[in-house]
C-alpha positions as CSV (number, residue, x, y, z in Angstrom):
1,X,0.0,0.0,0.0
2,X,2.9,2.4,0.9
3,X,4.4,1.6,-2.3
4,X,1.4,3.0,-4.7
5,X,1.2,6.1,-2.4
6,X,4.9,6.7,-3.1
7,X,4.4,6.1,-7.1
8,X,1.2,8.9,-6.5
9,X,3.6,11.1,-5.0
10,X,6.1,11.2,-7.8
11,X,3.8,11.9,-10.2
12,X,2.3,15.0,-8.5
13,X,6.3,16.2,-7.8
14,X,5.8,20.4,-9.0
15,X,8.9,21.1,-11.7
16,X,9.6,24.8,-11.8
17,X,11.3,25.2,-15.8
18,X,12.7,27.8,-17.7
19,X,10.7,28.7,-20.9
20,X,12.9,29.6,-24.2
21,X,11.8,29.6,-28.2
22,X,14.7,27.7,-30.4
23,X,13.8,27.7,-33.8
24,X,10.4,28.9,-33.6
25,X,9.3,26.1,-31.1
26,X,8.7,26.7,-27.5
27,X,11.0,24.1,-24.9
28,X,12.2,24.0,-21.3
29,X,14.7,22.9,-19.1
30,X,14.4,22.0,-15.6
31,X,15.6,25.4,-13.5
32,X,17.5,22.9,-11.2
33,X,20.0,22.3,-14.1
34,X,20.3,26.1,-15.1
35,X,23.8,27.6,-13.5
36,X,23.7,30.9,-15.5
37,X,21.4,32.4,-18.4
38,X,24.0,35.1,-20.3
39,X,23.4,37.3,-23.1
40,X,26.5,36.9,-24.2
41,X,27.9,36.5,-27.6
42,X,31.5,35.7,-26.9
43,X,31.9,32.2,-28.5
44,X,35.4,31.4,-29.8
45,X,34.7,29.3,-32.7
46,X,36.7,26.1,-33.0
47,X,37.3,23.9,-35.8
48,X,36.3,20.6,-36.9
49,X,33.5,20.1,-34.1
50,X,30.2,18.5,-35.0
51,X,28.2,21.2,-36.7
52,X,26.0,21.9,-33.3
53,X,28.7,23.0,-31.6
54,X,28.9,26.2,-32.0
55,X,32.4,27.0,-30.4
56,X,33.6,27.3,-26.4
57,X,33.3,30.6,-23.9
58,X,35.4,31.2,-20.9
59,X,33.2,31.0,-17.8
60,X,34.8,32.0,-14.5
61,X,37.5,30.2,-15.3
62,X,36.4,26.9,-17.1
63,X,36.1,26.6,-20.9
64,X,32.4,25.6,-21.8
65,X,31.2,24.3,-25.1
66,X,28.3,26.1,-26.6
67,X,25.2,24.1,-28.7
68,X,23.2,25.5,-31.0
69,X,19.9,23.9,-29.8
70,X,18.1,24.0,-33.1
71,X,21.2,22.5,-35.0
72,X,21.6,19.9,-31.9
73,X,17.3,19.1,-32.6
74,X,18.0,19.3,-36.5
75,X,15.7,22.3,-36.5
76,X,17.5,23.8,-39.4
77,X,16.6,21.0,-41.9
78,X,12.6,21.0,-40.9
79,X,12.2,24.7,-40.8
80,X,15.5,25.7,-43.3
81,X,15.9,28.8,-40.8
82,X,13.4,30.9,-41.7
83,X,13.6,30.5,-45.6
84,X,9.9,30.4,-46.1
85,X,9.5,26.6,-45.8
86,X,8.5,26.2,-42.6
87,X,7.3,28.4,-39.4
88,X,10.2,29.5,-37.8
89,X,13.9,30.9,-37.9
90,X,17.4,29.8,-36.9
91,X,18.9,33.5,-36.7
92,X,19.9,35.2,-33.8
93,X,19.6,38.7,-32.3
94,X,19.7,40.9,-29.4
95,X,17.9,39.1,-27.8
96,X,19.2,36.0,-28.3
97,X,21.7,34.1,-25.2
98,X,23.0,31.2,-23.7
99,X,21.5,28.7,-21.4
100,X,24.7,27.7,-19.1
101,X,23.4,23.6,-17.4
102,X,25.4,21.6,-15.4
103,X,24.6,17.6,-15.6
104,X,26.5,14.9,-14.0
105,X,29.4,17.3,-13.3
106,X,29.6,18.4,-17.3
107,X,28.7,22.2,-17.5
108,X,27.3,23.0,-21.6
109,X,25.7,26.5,-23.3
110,X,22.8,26.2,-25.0
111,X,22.4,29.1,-27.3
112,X,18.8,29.8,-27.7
113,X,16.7,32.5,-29.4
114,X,15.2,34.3,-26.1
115,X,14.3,32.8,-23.1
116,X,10.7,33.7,-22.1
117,X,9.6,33.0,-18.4
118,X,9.9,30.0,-15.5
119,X,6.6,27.8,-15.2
120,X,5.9,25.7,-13.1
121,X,3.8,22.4,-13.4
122,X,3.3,18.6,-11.6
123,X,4.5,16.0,-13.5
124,X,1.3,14.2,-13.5
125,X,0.2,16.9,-16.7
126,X,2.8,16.3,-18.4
127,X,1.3,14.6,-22.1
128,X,3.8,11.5,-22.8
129,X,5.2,10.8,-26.5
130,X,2.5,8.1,-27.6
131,X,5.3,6.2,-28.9
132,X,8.7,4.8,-27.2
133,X,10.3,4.5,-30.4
134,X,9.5,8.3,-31.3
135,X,12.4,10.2,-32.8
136,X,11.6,12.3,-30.3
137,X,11.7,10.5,-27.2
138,X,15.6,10.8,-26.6
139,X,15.5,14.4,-26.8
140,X,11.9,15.3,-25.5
141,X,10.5,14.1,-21.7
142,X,6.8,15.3,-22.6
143,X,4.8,18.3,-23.1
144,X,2.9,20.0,-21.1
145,X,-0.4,21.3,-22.3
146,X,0.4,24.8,-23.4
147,X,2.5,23.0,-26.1
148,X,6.1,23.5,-24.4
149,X,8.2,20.1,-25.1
150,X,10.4,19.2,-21.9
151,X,14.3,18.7,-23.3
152,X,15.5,15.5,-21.5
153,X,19.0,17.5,-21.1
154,X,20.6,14.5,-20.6
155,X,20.3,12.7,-24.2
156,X,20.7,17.0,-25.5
157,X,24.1,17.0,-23.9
């Protein structure tokens, strides 16, 4: 009997997430992973990296590597950045930054398009992906119902 309360309990667990659009598409990250959120645009470009990486920044000290979410989702080839072929756009401006996350001791930018607001919501909304073997499910937890997809930062990193 304890056992089913405690599976009742996790899936009422509140998640307080930051809200940011890449690519035209509204996602969010668990706030307990966020370290910083910079506007920065200071990325020293490296070569022959995977084409998601963007390049590295110095912060405090350590040298972090910065993804370009929508590249990292393969936003470009679905939308073609903003070419008129789908809904949304790859480019950058001023308000553009860089999600800073720390997992498992690894610390990663995630250069975004604008980060919106924090939102908080129980688990228990969350819609699931329908289908375990979804293209999406290595990338994307759920969604909640206002449309905002969950990044499983894990499988992102």
């Amino acid at each position: 009997m304890a056992e089913a309360e405690n599976i009742g309990a996790e899936n009422t667990a509140e998640i307080t997430a930051v809200v940011f659009e890449s690519a035209g598409t509204l996602y969010a990250v668990n706030i307990s992973s966020i370290t910083e959120i910079s506007p920065r645009s200071d990325i020293t470009f490296i070569p022959k990296l995977p084409d998601y990486i963007i390049g590295v920044v110095n912060l405090m000290g350590d040298v972090v590597p910065v993804i370009d979410l929508s590249r990292r989702l393969d936003c470009g080839r679905r939308l073609d950045c903003g070419r008129g072929l789908g809904s949304g756009s790859c480019e950058y401006d001023e308000r553009s930054c860089i999600i800073f996350i720390e997992n498992d001791g690894i610390n990663v930018g995630l250069r975004v398009q604008r980060v919106l607001t924090a939102v908080s919501y129980r688990e228990s909304e969350m819609i699931r992906l329908p289908d375990e073997s979804s293209v999406l499910t290595g990338y994307i937890k759920g969604q909640t119902a206002d449309r905002i997809s969950l990044l499983n930062i894990e499988r992102v990193l």
